[in-house]
C-alpha positions, 0 to 999 in steps of 0.5 A, a space after each residue: 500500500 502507497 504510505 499516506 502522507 500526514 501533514 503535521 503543522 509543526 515539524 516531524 518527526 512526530 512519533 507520539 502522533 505516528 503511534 495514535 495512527 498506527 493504534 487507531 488504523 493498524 497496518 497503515 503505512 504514514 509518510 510524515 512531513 511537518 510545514 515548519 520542517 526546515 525551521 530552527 527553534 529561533 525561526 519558529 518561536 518568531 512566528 508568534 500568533 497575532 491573536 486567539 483567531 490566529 493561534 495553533 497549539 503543536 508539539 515539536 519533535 522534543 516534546 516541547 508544547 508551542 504555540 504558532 501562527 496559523 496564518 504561517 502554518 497555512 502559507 506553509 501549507 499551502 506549498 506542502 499540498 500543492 507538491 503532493 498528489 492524492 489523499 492527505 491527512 492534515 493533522 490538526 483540528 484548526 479551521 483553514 482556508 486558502 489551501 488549494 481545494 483538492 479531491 481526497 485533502 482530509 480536514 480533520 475539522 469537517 469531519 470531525 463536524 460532520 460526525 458530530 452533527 449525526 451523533 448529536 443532533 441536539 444536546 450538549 457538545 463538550 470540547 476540550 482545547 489544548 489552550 484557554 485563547 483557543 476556546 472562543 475560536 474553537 467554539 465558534 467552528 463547532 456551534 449549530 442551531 440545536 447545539 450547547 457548547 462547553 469548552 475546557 482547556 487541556 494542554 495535551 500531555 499534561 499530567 494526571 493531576 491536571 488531566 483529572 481536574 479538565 475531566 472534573 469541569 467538564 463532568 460537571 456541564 453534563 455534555 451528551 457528546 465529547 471531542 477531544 479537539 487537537 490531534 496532539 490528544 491521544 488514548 490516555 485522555 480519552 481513557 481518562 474522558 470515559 472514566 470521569 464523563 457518562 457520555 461518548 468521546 470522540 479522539 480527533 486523531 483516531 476518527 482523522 486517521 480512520 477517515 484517511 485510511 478509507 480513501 487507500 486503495 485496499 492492499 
């Protein structure tokens, strides 16, 4: 089977995130590039975002968590996309627009409202964002007529005690629906979701990967 090229907005490698594809579509072969890839520390620390609107929240190849503009991240993009023919799976939840409009691109934020607007027509969607500047875009994107949004801040890989404490807050808004909303999310905070929470969760990067794999060719 020809790999399927992942996109990530940061830089790869990324293994954390090549571990949650591989765990949520096994046997599927990911080819990895990252649109800052190329770039030094220096150089990805001065593409600060503007505002809440303009920012993107990335792990780099170190482990280190950074927030970047997501206008340089589209610009960036934009070229990535431009060179590469067939699906793509764009690792991020964010909304972009001016990326080339191409047949088999693999947005996880449309899917990912699609699915959402199936399983809960009406009710109460909880989403937690990896930043708390993030929470009034991200909101913006998911909301619908019919649709309660609750947003809790989570930066992916925290650690337990902080992991527990968003699960708290959001158990107490009573949400009909989870998303975990940053591909950087993985098993363990879904694990901990549908432990503290009476509802389904959904793992942004699992539902992506799965929507990517069935555009390939069955090997």
């Amino acid at each position: 089977m020809t790999p399927l090229p992942v996109f990530v907005i940061g830089q790869a490698p990324r293994p954390d995130l090549a571990a949650e594809i591989a765990a949520a579509a096994p046997g599927l072969p990911i080819a990895m590039r990252g649109a800052l890839d190329g770039m030094t520390r220096a150089d990805i620390a001065a593409i600060r975002p503007r505002d809440g609107t303009d920012t993107l929240f990335t792990m780099l190849p170190s482990g280190e968590g950074v927030s970047i503009s997501k206008e340089a991240v589209t610009q960036r993009m934009r070229t990535l996309l431009e060179t590469t023919p067939g699906p793509v799976l764009l690792a991020c939840t964010g909304t972009f627009k001016g990326l080339p409009a191409r047949p088999g691109l693999v947005q996880p934020s449309a899917v990912l409202n699609g699915l959402a607007e199936a399983l809960l027509p009406r009710g109460r969607l909880g989403l937690f964002v990896p930043l708390p500047e993030q929470a009034a875009t991200l909101g913006a994107s998911r909301a619908r007529d019919g649709l309660a949004l609750s947003v809790v801040a989570l930066r992916p890989h925290s650690d337990d005690a902080t992991r527990a404490a968003a699960m708290a807050e959001m158990a107490a808004q009573q949400p009909d629906l989870v998303l975990l909303d940053c591909i950087s999310y993985t098993r363990q905070d879904k694990a901990a979701a549908v432990a503290a929470l009476s509802c389904p969760v959904l793992l942004s990067v699992a539902v992506a990967a799965r929507a990517a794999a069935s555009l390939l060719p069955e090997s």
